[in-house]
C-alpha positions as CSV (number, residue, x, y, z in Angstrom):
1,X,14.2,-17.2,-19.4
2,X,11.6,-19.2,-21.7
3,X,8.9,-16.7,-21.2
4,X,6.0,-19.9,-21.1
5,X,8.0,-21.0,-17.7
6,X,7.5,-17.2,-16.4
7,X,4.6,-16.9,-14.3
8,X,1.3,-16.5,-15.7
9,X,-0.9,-13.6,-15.3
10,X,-4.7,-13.7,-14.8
11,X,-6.2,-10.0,-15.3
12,X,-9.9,-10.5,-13.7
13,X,-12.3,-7.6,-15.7
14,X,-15.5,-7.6,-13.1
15,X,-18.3,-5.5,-15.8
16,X,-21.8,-4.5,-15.5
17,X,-23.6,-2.5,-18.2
18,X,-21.0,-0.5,-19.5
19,X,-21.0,-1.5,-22.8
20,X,-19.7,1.9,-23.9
21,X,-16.5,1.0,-21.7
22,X,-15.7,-2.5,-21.0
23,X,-14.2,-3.0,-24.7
24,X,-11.8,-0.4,-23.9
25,X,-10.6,-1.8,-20.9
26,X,-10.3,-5.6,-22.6
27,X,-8.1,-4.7,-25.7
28,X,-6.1,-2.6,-23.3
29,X,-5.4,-6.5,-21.3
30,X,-5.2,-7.7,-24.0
31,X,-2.2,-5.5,-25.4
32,X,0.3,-6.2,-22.4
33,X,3.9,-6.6,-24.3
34,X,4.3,-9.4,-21.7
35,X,2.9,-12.9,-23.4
36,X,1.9,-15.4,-20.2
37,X,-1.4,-13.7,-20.1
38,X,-5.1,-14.6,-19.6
39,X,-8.5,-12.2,-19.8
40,X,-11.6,-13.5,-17.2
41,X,-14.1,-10.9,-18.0
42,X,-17.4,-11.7,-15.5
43,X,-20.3,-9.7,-16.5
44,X,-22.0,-8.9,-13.2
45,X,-25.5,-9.5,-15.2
46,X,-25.4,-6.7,-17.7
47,X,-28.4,-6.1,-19.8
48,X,-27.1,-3.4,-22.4
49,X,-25.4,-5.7,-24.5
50,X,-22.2,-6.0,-23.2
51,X,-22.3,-10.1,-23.9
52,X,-23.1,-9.3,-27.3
53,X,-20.3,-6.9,-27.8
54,X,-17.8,-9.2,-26.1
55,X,-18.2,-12.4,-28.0
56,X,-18.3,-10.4,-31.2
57,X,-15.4,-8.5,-30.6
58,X,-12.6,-10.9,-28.7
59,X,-14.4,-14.1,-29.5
60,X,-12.2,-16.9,-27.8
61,X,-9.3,-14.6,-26.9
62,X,-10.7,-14.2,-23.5
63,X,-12.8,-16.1,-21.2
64,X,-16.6,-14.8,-20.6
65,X,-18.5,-15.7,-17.7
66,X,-21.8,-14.5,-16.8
67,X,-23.5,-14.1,-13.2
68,X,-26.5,-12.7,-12.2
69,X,-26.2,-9.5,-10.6
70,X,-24.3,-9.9,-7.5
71,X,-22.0,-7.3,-7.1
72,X,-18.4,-6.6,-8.3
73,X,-16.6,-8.8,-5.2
74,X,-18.7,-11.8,-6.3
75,X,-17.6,-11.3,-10.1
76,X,-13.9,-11.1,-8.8
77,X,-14.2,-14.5,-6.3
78,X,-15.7,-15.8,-9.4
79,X,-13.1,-14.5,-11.9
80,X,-9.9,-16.2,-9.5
81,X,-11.9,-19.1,-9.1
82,X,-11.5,-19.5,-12.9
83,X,-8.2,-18.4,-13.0
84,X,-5.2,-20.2,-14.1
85,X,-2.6,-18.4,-13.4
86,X,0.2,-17.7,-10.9
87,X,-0.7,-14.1,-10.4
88,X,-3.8,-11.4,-10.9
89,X,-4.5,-8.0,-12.1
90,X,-8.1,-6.9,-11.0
91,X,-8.9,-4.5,-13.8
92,X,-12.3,-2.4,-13.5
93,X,-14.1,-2.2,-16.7
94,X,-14.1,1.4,-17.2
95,X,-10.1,1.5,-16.6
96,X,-6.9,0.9,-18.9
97,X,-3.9,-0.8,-18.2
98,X,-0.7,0.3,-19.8
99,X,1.0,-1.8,-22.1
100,X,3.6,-3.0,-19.8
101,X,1.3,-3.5,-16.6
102,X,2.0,-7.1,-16.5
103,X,5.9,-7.0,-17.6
104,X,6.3,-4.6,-14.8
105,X,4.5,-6.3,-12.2
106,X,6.0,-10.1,-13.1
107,X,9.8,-8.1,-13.4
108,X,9.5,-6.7,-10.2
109,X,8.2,-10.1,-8.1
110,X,10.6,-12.4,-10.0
111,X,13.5,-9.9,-8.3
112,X,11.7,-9.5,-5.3
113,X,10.6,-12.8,-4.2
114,X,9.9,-12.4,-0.8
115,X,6.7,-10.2,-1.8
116,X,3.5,-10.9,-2.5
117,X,1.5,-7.5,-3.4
118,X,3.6,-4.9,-5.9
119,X,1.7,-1.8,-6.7
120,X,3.1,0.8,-9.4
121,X,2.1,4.3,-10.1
122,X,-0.4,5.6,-13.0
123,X,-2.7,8.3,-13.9
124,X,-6.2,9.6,-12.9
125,X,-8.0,10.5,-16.7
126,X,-11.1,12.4,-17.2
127,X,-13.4,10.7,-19.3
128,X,-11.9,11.1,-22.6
129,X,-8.5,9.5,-20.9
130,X,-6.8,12.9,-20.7
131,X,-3.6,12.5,-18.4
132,X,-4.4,14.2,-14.9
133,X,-1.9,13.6,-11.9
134,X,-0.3,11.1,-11.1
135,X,-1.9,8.1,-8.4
136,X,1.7,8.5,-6.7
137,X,0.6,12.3,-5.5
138,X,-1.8,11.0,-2.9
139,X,0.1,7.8,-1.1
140,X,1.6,8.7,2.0
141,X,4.9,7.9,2.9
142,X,5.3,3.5,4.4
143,X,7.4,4.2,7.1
144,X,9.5,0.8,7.9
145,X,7.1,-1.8,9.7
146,X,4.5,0.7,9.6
147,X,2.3,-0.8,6.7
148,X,-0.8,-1.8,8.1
149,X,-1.1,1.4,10.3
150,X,-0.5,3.4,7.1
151,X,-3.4,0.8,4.9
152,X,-6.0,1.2,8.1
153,X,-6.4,4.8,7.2
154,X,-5.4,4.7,3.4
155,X,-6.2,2.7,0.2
156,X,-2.9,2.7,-0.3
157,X,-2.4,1.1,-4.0
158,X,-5.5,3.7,-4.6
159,X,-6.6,2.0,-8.1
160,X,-6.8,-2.0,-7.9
161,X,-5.2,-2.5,-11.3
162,X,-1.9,-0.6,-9.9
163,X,-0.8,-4.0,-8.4
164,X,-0.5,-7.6,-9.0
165,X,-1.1,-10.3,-6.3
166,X,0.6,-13.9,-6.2
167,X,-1.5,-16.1,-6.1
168,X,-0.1,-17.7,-2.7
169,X,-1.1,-14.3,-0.8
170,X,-5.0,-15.2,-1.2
171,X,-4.5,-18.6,1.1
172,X,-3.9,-16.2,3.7
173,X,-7.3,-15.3,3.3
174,X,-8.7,-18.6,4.3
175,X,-10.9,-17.9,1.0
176,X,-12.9,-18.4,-1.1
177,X,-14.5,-15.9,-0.9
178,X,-11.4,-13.6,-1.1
179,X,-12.9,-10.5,-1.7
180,X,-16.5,-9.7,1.0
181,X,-19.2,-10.2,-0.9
182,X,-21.2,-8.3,1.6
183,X,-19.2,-5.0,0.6
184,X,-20.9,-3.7,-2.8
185,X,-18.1,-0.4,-1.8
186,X,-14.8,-0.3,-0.8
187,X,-14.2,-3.5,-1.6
188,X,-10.8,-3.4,-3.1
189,X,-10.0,-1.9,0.1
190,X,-10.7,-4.0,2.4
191,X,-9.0,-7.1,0.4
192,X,-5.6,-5.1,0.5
193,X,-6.2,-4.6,4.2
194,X,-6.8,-8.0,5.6
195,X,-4.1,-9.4,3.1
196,X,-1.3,-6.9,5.0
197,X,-3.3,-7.6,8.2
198,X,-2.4,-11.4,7.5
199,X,1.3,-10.4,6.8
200,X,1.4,-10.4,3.0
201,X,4.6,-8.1,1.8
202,X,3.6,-5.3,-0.2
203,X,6.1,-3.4,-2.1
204,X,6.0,-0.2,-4.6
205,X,7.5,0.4,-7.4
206,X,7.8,2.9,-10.1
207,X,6.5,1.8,-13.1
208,X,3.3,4.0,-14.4
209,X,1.3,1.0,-15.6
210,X,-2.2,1.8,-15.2
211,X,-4.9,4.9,-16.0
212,X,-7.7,5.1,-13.4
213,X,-11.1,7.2,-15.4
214,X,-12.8,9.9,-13.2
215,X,-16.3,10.0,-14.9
216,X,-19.8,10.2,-13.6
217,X,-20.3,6.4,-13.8
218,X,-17.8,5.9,-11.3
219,X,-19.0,3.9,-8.9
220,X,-17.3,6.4,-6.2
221,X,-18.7,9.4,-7.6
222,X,-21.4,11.1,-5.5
223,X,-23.8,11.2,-8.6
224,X,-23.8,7.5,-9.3
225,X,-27.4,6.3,-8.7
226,X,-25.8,3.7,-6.4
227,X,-24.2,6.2,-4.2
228,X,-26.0,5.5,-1.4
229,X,-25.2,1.9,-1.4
230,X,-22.0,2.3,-1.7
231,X,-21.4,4.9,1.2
232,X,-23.3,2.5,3.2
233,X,-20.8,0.0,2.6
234,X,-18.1,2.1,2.9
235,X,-19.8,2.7,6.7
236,X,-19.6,-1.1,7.2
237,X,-15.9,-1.7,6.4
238,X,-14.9,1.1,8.8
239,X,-16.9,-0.6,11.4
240,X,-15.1,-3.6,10.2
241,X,-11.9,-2.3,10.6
242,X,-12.7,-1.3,14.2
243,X,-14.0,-4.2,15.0
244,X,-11.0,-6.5,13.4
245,X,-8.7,-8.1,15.6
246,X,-5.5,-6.3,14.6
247,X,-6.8,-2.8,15.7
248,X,-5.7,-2.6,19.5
249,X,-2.1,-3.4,18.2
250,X,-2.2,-0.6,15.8
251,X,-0.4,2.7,17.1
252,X,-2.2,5.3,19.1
253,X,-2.2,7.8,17.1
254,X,-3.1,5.7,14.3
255,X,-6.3,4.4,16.3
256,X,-7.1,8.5,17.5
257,X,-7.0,9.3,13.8
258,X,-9.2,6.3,12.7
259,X,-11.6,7.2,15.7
260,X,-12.2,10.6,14.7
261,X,-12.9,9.9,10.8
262,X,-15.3,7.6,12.3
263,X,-17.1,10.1,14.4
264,X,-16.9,13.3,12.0
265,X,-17.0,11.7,8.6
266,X,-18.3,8.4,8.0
267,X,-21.4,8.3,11.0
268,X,-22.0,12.2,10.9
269,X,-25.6,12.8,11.8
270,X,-25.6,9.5,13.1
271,X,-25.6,9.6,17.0
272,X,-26.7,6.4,18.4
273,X,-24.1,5.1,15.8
274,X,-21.6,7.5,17.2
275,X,-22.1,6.6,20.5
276,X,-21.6,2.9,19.8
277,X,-18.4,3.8,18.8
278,X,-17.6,5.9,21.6
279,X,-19.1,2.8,24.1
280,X,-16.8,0.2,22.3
281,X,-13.5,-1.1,24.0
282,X,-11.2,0.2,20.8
283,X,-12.5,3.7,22.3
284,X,-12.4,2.7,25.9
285,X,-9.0,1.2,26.2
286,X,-7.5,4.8,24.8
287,X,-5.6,7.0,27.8
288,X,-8.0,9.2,29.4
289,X,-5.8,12.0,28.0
290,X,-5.8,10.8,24.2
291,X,-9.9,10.2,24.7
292,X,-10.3,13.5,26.0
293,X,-8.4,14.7,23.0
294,X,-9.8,13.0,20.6
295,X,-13.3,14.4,22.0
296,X,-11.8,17.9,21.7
297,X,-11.1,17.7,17.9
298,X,-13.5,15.6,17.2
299,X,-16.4,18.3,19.2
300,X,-14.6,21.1,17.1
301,X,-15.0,19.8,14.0
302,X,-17.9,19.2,14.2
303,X,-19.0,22.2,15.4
304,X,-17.3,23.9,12.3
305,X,-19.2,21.3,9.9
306,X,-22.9,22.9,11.8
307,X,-22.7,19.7,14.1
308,X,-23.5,21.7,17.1
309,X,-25.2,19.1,19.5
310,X,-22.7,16.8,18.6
311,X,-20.0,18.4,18.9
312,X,-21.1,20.0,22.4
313,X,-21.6,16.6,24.0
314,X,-18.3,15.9,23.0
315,X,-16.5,18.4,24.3
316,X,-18.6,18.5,27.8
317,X,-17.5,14.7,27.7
318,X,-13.8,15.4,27.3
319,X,-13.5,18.4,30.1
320,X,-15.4,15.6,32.4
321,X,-12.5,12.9,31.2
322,X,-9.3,15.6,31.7
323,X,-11.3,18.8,33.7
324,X,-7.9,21.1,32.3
325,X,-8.4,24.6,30.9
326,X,-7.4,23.4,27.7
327,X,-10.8,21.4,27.8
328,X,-12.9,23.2,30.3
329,X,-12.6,26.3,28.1
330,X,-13.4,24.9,25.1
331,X,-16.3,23.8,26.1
332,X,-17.1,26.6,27.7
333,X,-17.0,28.3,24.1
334,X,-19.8,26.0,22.8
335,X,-22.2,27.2,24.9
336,X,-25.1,28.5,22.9
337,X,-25.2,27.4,19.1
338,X,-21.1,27.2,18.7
339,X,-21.2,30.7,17.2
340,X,-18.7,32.1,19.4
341,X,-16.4,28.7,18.7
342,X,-16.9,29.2,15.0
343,X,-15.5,32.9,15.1
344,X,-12.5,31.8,17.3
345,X,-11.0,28.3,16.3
346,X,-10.1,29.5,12.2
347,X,-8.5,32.7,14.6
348,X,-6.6,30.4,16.5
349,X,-5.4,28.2,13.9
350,X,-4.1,31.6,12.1
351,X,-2.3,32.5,15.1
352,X,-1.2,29.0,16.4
353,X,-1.0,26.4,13.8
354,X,-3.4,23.3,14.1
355,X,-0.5,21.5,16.2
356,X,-1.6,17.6,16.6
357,X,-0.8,15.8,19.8
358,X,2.4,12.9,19.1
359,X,0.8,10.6,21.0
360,X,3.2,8.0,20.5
361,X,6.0,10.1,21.6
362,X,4.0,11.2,24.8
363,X,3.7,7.3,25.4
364,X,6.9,6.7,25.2
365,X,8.0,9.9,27.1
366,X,5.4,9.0,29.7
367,X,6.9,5.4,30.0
368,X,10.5,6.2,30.8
């Protein structure tokens, strides 16, 4: 096939003041062995010289565009907005693509037409780009039709420059803007989410095309000066998710799961937060027996992580929901400042197994 008449790809390089950085991450775009290709880097208003560096270095082999500081999901919107092409690669500034990224990508769409998201596999680098594993290690298994549940609790192409997008998935997003502008974290995350929310086919495959930097810069890392921000963020696409539309069709144990991250993890400390979560319908229209278990884990956990109030009230509230031993008891151990509860649950789990309640099976069980 005449390579021009292959689709074109648009790889979108969102920067902002890593000067040190961003030329990396351009020459490695602008090395794919595939040739349909365009570079959009939009500095996010970068004042350490990054425009200099850019215009000096690559001159007219990509496209520049310049914002004021607005975040990294307005520099993508305004990135595809520019674009030409038929698909996109949204590359971070501090990360690399492999030389085949795009060839892979493009290969695997034109033989699999019926997608519209294809992720591959690559490699978390320390600083210096030293291989570490492999992105691959932490996705969990799709199960067939099981996609969304699977994305609600996981980023599942983990790096954003693992896949490439047709450009006919975004007008399921009734964009622009594609990507929430309000998110200044988790971003990429969310965009995969409503895409396979709004019935966009993803597919893996296994070409390593990508290497994803862990350095103190990142804007994940707990020691960015941003961190706060973005954890914040990260709090409002959970409540997002919760919120969305598509959560009371997701399965229950899916929902249990995403409830208790919510309550122990993301809005720990938090407990008018916590009980806004536990006062919402997603919560409410749970079995009394999966609330009540939920409550149980949820009160134990936190108990173990020095939640003790917390993690009391839950577990008073789930022996009022189900008064069985299993609950009563449990409870029952709390009393005081948990210290009893500490000393027995890791004594348990030795002697027992942390067994988790199928609750799908129990539905189904239940149902016939």
């Amino acid at each position: 096939m005449d390579e021009k008449a292959r689709c074109k790809v648009s790889i979108i390089i969102p920067t902002y003041n890593r000067v040190k950085m961003v030329g990396e991450a351009v020459r490695s775009a602008l090395g794919q062995s595939y040739p349909n290709v365009e570079v959009i880097v939009v500095d996010d208003g970068s004042t350490d010289g990054t425009e200099a560096l850019l215009r000096r270095e690559f001159g007219d082999r990509i496209r520049y565009l310049r914002q004021e500081n607005s975040g990294r999901s307005r520099a993508r919107n305004r990135g595809i907005e520019a674009a030409t092409g038929d698909a996109f690669i949204f590359l971070d500034s501090d990360d690399w693509l492999l030389p085949n990224a795009a060839e892979a990508g493009v290969a695997f769409l034109e033989a699999h037409p019926q997608v519209e998201v294809a992720y591959g596999d690559g490699y978390y680098t320390d600083a210096q780009g030293k291989r570490l594993s492999k992105l691959s290690e932490e996705r969990p298994v799709v199960p067939h039709d099981g996609l969304l549940a699977v994305m609600v609790l996981h980023n599942l192409p983990i790096a954003p420059h693992a896949a490439i997008v047709r450009r006919r998935a975004l007008d399921r997003l009734d964009g622009p803007p594609w990507f929430d502008e309000s998110l200044r974290g988790a971003e990429d995350a969310d965009f995969w989410l409503r895409l396979a929310a709004a019935g966009a086919p993803f597919a893996e495959h296994p070409a390593v095309v990508c290497l994803y930097r862990l350095h103190d810069e990142n804007a994940s890392s707990p020691r960015h000066p941003l961190w706060s921000r973005r954890w914040r963020s990260l709090q409002r696409f959970k409540r997002k998710t919760y919120e969305a539309d598509f959560f009371p069709a997701l399965p229950l144990r899916t929902r249990v799961e995403f409830i208790r991250q919510l309550l122990v993890i993301f809005f720990a400390g938090q407990p008018e937060e916590q009980e806004a979560i536990l006062s919402a319908e997603p919560f409410l229209a749970l079995p009394k027996e999966a609330q009540a278990e939920l409550l149980r884990r949820a009160g134990l956990e936190a108990i173990l992580r020095g939640q003790v109030k917390a993690g009391r009230r839950w577990l008073d509230r789930a022996c009022r929901l189900c008064p069985q031993p299993r609950y009563c008891w449990t409870a029952k151990l709390a009393l005081g400042r948990g210290a009893l509860l500490r000393a027995f649950v890791p004594l348990y789990r030795r002697l027992r197994g942390w067994r988790e309640i199928d609750w799908e099976a129990r539905r189904r069980g239940s149902q016939r």
